[in-house]
C-alpha positions in Angstrom: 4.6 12.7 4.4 5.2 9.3 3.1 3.1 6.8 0.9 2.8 4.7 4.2 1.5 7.6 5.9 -0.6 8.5 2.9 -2.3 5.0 3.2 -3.0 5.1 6.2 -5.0 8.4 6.2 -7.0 7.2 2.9 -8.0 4.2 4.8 -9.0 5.7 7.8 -6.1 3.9 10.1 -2.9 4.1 12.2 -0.2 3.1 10.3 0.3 0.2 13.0 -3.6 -1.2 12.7 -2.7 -1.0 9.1 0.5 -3.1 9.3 -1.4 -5.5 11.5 -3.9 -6.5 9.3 -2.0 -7.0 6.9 0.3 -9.5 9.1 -2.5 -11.8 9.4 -4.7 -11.7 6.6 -3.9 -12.9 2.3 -4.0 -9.1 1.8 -2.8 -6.1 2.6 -3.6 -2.5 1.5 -1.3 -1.2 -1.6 -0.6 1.9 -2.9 0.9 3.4 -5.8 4.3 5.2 -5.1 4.1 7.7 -8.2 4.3 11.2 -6.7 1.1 12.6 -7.9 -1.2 9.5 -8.0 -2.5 7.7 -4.6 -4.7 5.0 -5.7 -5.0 2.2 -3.4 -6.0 -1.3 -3.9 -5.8 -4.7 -1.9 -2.7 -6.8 -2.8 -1.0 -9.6 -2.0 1.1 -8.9 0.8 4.6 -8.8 -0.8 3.8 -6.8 -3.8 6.3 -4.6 -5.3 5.0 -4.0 -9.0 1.4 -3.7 -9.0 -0.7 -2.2 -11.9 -2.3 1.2 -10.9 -5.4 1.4 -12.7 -5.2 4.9 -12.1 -1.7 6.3 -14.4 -1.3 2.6 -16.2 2.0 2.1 -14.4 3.1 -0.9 -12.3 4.1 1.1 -9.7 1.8 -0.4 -6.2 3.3 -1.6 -3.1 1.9 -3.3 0.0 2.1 -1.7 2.7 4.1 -4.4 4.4 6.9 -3.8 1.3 7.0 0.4 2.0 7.0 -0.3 5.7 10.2 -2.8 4.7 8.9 -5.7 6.8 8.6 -7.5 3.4 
């Protein structure tokens, strides 16, 4: 299973409704690629680097930047 896969079950969506929203909106849903963490947070939609508040790493994506439409 994938982080994009793993988003999209965390926030209760397909991954295409999740990909959607995020095409049209200022933010998309982001999560942090670290094998054993899977905090998510809104970021901007081209995010590669975000901080994880959860293992102190910059290590969040957007879900438009795992799906590699960004």
């Amino acid at each position: 299973m994938s982080k994009l896969d793993d988003l999209a079950k965390i926030e209760g969506q397909s991954i295409e409704e999740l990909l959607t929203l995020a095409t049209f909106d200022s933010v998309a849903k982001g999560i942090c690629v670290n094998p054993s963490c899977n905090y998510t947070i809104d970021v901007e939609p081209d995010q590669q680097e975000g901080y994880c508040e959860e293992c102190g790493t910059n290590t969040v994506k957007s879900c438009l930047v795992l799906a590699e439409m960004i």
